[in-house]
N, CA, C and O atoms as a GROMACS GRO file, in nm:
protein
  412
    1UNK      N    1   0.064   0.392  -2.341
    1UNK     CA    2   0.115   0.303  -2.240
    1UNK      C    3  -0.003   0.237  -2.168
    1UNK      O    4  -0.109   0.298  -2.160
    2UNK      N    5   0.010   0.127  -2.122
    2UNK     CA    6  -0.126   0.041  -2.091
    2UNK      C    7  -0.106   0.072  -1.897
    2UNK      O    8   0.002   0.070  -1.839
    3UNK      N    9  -0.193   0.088  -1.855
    3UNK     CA   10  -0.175   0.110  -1.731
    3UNK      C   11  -0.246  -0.009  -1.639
    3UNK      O   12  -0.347  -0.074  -1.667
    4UNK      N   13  -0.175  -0.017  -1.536
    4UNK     CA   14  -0.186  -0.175  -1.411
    4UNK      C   15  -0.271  -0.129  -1.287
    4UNK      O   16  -0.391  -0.146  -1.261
    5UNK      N   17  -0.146  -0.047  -1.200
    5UNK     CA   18  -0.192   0.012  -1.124
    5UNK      C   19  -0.220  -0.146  -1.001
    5UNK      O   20  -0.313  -0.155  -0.921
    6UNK      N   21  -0.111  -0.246  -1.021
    6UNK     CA   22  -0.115  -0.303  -0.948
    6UNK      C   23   0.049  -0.392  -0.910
    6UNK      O   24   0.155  -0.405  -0.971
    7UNK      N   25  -0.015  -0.447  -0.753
    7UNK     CA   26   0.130  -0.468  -0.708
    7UNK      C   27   0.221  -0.578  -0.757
    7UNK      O   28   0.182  -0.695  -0.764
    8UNK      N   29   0.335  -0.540  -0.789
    8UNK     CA   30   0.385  -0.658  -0.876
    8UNK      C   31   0.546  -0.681  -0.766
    8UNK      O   32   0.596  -0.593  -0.695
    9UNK      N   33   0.591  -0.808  -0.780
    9UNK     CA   34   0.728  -0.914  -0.723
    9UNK      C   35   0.817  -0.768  -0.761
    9UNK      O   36   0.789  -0.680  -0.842
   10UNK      N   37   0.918  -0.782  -0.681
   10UNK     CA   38   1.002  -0.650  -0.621
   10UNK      C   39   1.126  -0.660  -0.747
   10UNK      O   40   1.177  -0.557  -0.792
   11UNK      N   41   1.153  -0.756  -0.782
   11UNK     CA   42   1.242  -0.806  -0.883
   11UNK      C   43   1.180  -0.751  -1.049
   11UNK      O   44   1.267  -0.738  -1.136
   12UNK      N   45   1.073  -0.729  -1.078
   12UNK     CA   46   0.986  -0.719  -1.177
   12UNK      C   47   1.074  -0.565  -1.239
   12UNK      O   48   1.133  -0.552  -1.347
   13UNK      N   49   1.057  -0.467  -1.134
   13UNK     CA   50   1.117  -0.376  -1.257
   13UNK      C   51   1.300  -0.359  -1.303
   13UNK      O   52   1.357  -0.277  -1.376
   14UNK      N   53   1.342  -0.454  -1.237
   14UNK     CA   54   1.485  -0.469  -1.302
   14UNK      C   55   1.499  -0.545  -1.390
   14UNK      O   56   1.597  -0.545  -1.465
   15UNK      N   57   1.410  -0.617  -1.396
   15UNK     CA   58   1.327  -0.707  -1.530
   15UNK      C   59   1.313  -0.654  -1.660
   15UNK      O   60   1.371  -0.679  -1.766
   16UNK      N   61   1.204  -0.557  -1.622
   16UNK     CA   62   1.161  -0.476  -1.742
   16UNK      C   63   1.284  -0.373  -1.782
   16UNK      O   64   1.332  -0.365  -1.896
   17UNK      N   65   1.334  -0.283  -1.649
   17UNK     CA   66   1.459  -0.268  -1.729
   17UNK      C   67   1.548  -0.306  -1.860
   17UNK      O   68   1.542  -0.262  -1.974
   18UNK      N   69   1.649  -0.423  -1.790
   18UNK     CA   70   1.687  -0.478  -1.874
   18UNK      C   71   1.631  -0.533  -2.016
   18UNK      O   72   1.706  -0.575  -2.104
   19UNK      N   73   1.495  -0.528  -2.026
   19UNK     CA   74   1.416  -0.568  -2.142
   19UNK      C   75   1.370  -0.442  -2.217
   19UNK      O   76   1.296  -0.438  -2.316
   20UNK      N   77   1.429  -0.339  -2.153
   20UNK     CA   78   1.396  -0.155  -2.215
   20UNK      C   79   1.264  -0.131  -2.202
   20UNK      O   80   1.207  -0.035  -2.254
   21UNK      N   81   1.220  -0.203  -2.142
   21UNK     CA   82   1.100  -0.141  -2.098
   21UNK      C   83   1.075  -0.004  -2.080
   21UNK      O   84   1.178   0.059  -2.058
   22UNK      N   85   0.972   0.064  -2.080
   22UNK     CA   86   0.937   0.227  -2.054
   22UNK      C   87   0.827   0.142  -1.956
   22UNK      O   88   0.767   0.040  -1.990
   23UNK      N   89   0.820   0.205  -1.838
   23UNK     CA   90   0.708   0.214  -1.717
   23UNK      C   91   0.759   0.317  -1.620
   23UNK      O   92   0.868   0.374  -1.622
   24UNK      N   93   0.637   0.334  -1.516
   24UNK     CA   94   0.627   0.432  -1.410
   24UNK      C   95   0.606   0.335  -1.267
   24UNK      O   96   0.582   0.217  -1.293
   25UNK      N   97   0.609   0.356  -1.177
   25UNK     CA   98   0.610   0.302  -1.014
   25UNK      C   99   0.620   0.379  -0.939
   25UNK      O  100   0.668   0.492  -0.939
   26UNK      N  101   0.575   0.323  -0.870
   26UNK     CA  102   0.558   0.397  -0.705
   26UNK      C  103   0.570   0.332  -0.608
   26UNK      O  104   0.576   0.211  -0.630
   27UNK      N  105   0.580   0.375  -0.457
   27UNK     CA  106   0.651   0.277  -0.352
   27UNK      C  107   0.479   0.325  -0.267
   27UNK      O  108   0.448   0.444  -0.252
   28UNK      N  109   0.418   0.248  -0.236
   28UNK     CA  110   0.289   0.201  -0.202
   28UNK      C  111   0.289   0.274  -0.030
   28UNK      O  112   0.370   0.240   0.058
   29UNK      N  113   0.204   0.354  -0.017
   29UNK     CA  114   0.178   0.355   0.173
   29UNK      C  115   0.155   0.234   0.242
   29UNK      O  116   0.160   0.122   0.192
   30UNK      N  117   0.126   0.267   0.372
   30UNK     CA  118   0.119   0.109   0.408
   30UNK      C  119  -0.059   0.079   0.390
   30UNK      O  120  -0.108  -0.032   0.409
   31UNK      N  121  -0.135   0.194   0.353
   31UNK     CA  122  -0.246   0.189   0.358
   31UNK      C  123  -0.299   0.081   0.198
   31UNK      O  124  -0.355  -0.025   0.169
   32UNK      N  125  -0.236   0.198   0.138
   32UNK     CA  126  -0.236   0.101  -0.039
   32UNK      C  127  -0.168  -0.028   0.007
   32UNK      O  128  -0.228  -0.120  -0.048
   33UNK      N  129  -0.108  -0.056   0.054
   33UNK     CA  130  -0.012  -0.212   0.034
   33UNK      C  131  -0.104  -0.286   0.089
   33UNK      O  132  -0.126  -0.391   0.028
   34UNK      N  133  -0.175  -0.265   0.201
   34UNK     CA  134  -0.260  -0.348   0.242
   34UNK      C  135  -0.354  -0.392   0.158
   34UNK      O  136  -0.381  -0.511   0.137
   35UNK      N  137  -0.413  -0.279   0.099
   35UNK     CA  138  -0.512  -0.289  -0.035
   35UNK      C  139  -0.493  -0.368  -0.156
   35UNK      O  140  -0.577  -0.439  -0.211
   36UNK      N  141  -0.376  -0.346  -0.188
   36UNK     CA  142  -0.313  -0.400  -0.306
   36UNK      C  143  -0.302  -0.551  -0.262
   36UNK      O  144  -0.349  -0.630  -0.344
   37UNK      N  145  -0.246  -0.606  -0.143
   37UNK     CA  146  -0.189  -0.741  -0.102
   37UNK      C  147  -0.344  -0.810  -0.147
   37UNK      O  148  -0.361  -0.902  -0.226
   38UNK      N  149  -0.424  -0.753  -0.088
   38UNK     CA  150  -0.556  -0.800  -0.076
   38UNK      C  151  -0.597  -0.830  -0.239
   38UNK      O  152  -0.621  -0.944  -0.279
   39UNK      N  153  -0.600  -0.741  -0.304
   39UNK     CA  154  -0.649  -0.775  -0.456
   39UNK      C  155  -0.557  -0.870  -0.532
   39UNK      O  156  -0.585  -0.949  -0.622
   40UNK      N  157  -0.444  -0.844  -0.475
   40UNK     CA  158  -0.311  -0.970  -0.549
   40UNK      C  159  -0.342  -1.093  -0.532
   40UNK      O  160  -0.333  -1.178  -0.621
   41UNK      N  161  -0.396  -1.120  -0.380
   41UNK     CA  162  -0.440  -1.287  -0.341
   41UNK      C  163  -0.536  -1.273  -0.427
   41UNK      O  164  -0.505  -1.339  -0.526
   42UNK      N  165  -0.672  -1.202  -0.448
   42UNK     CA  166  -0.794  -1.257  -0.507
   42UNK      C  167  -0.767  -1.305  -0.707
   42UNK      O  168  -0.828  -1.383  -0.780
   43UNK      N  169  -0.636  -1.200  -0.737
   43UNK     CA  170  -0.601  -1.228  -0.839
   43UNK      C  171  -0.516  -1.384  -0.848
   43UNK      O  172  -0.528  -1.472  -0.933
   44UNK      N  173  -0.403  -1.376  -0.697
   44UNK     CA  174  -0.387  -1.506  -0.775
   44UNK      C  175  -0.498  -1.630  -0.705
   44UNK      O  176  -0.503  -1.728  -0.780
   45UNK      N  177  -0.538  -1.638  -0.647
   45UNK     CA  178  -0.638  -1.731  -0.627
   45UNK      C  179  -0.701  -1.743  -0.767
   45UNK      O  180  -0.666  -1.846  -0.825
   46UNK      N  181  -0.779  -1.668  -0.832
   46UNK     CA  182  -0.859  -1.661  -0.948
   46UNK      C  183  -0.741  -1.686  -1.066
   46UNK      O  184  -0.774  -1.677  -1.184
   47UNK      N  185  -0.636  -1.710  -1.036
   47UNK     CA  186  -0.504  -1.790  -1.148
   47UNK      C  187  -0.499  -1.935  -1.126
   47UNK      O  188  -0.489  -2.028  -1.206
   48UNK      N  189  -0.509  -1.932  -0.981
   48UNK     CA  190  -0.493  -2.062  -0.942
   48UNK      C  191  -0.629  -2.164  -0.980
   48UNK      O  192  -0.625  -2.286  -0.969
   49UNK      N  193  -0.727  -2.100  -1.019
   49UNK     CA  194  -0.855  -2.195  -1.006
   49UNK      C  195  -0.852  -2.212  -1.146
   49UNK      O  196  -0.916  -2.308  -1.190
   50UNK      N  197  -0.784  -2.131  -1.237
   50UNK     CA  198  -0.824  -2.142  -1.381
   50UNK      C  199  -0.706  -2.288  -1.409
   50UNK      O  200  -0.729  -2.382  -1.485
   51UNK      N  201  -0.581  -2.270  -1.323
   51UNK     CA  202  -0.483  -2.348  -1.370
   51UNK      C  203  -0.436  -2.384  -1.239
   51UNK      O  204  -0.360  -2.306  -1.180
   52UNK      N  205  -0.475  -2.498  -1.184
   52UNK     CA  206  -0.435  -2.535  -1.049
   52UNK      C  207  -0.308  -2.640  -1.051
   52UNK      O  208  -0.304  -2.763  -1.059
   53UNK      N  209  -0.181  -2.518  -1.037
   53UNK     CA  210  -0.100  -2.637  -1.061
   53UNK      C  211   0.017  -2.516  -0.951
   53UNK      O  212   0.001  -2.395  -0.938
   54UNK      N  213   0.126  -2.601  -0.889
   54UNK     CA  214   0.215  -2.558  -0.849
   54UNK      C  215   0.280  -2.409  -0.818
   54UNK      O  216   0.315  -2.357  -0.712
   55UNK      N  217   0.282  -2.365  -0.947
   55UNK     CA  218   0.341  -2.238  -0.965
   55UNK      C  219   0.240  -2.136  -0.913
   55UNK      O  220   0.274  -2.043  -0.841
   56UNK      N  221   0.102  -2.159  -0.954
   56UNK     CA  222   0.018  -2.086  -0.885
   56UNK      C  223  -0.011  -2.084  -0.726
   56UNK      O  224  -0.061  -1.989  -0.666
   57UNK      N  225   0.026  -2.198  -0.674
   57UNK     CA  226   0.030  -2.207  -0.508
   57UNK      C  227   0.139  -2.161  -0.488
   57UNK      O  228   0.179  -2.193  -0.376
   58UNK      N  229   0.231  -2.080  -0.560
   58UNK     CA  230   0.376  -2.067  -0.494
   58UNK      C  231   0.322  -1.904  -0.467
   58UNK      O  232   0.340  -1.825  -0.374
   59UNK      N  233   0.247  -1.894  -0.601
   59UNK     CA  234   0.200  -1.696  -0.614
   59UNK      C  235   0.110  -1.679  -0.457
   59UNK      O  236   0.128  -1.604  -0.361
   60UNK      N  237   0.040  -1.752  -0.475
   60UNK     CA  238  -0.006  -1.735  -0.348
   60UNK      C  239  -0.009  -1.736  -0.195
   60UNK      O  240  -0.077  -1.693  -0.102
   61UNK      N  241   0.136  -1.828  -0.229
   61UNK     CA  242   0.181  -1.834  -0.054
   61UNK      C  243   0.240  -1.718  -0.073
   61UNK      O  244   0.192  -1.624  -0.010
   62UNK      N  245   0.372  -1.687  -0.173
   62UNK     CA  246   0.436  -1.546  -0.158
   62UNK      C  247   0.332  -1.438  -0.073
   62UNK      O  248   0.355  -1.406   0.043
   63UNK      N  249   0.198  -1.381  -0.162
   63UNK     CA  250   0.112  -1.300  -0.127
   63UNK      C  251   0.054  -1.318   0.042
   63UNK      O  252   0.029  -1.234   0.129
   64UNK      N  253   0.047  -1.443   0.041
   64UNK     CA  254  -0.018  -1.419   0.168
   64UNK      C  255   0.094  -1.462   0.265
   64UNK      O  256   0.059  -1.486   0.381
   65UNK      N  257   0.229  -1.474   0.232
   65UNK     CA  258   0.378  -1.445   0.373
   65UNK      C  259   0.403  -1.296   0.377
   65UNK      O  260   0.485  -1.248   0.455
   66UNK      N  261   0.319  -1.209   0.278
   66UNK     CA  262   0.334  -1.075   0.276
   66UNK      C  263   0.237  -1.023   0.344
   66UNK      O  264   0.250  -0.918   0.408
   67UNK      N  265   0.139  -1.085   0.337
   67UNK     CA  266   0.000  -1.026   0.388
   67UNK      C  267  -0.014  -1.049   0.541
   67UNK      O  268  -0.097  -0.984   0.605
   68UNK      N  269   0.062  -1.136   0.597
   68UNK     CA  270   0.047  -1.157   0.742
   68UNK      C  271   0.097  -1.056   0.842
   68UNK      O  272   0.041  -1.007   0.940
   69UNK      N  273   0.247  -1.034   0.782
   69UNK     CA  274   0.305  -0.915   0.842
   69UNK      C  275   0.252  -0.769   0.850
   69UNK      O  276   0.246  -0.694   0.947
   70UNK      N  277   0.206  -0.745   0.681
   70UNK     CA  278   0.110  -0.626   0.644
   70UNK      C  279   0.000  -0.600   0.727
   70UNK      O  280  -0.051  -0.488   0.733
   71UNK      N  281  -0.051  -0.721   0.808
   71UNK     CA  282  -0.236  -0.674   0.860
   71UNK      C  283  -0.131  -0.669   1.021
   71UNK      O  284  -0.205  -0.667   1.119
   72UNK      N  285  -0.010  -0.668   1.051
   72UNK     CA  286   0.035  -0.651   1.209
   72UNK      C  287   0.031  -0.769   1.268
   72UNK      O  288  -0.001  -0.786   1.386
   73UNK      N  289   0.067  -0.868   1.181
   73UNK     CA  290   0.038  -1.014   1.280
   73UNK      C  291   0.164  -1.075   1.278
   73UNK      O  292   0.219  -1.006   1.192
   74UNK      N  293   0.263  -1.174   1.322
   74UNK     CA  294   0.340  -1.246   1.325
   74UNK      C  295   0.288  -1.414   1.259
   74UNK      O  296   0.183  -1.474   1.283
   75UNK      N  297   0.397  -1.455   1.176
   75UNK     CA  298   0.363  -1.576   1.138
   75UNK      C  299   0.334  -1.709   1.286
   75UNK      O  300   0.258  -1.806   1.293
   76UNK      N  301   0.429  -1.653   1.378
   76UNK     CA  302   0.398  -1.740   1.524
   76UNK      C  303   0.260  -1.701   1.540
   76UNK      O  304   0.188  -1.796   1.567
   77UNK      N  305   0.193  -1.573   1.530
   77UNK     CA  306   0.059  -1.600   1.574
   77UNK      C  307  -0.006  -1.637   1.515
   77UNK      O  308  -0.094  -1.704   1.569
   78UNK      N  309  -0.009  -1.622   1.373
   78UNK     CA  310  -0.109  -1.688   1.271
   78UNK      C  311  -0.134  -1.860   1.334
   78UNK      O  312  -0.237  -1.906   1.382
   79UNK      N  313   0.028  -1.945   1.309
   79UNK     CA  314   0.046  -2.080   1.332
   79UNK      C  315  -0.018  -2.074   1.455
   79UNK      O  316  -0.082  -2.179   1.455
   80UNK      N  317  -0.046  -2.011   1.576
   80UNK     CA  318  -0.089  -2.017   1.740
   80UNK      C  319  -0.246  -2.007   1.697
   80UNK      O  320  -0.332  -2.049   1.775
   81UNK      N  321  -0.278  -1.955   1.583
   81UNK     CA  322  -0.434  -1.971   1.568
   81UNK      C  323  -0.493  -2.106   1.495
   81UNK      O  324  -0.592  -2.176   1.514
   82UNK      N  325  -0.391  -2.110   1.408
   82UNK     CA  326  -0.399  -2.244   1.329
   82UNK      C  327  -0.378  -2.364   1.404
   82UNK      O  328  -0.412  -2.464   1.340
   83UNK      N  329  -0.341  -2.382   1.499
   83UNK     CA  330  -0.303  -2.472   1.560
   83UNK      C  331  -0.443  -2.512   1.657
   83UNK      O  332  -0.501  -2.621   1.662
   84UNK      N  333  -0.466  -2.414   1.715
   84UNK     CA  334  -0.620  -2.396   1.748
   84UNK      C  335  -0.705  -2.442   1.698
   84UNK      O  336  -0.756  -2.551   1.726
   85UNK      N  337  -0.746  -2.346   1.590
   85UNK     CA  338  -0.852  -2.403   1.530
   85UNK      C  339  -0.864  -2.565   1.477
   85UNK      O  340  -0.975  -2.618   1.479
   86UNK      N  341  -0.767  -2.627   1.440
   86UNK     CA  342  -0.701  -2.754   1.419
   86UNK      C  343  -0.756  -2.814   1.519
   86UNK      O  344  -0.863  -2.871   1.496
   87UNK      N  345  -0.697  -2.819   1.661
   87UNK     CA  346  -0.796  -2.869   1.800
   87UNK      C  347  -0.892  -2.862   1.804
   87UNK      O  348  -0.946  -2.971   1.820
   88UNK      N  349  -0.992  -2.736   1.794
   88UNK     CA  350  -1.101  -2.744   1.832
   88UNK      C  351  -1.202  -2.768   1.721
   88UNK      O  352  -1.319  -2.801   1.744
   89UNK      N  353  -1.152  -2.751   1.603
   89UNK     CA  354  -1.266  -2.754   1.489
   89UNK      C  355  -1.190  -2.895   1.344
   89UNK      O  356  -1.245  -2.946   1.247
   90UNK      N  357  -1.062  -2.907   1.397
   90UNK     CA  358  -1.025  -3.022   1.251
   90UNK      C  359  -0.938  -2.910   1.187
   90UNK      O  360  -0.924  -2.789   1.204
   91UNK      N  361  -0.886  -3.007   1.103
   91UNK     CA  362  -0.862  -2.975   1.002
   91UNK      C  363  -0.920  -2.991   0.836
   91UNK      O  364  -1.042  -2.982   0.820
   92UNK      N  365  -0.843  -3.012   0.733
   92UNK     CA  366  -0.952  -3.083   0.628
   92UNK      C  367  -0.931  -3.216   0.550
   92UNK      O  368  -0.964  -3.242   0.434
   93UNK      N  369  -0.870  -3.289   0.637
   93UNK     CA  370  -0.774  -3.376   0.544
   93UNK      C  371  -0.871  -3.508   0.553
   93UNK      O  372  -0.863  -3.592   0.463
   94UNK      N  373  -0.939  -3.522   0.634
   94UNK     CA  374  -1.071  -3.646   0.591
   94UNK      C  375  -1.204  -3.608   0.494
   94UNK      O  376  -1.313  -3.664   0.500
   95UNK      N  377  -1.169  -3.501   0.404
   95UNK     CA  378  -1.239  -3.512   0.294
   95UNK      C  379  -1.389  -3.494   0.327
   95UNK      O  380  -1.458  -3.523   0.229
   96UNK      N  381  -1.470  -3.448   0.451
   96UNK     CA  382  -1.608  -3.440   0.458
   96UNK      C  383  -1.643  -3.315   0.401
   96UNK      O  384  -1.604  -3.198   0.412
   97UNK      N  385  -1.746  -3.390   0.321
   97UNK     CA  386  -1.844  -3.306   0.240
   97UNK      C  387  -2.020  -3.282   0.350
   97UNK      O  388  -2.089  -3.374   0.393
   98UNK      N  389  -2.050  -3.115   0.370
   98UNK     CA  390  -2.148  -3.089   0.454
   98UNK      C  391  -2.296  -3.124   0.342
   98UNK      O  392  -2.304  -3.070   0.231
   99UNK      N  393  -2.386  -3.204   0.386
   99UNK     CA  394  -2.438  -3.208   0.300
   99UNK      C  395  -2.597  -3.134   0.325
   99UNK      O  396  -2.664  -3.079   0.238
  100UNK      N  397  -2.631  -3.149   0.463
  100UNK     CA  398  -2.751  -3.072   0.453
  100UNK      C  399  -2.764  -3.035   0.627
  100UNK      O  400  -2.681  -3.097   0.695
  101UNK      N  401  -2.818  -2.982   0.672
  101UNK     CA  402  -2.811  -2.954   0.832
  101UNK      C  403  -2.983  -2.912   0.860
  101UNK      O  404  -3.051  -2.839   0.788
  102UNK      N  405  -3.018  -2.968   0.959
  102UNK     CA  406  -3.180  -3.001   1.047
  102UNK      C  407  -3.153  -2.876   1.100
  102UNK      O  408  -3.053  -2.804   1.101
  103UNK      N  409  -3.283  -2.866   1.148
  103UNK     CA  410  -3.262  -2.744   1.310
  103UNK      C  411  -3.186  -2.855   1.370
  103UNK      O  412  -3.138  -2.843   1.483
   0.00000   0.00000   0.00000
């Protein structure tokens, strides 16, 4: 049996079920979930760069609407930081490229 040992969409093993799958699972502490959320974004980020198209920004918002709640934060506070930083620093939508910085 090939082993993962990583976190997969909640729907996945009624999946494999029905497909007779043979696998094993486990229901994650909150310590592992944090861990796991974390390696899932870097995985799908690193999906998304190979194939930057749609479906891969969908993997990744999923992961990180999971990951906000997981680190103890509320999506209102995230947006209350984002909104911030937006004011005081921009956002990125005029395209500047940093190109070199003086003292």
């Amino acid at each position: 049996m090939k082993s993962y040992n990583k976190l997969i969409r909640d729907k996945i093993p009624l999946i494999m079920t029905k497909e007779g799958k043979d696998f094993t699972t486990h229901i994650a502490s909150d310590e592992e979930y944090r861990k796991k959320l974390k390696e899932k974004l870097l995985e799908e980020v690193n999906e998304f760069l190979e194939d930057p198209c749609l479906e891969e920004l969908a993997d990744i918002a999923e992961v990180f609407g999971a990951l906000v709640p997981a680190l103890g934060y509320t999506l209102d506070q995230l947006e209350t930081v984002v909104r911030k930083k937006k004011k005081t620093k921009g956002a990125f939508r005029r395209k500047i490229i940093l190109e070199t910085v003086g003292k």
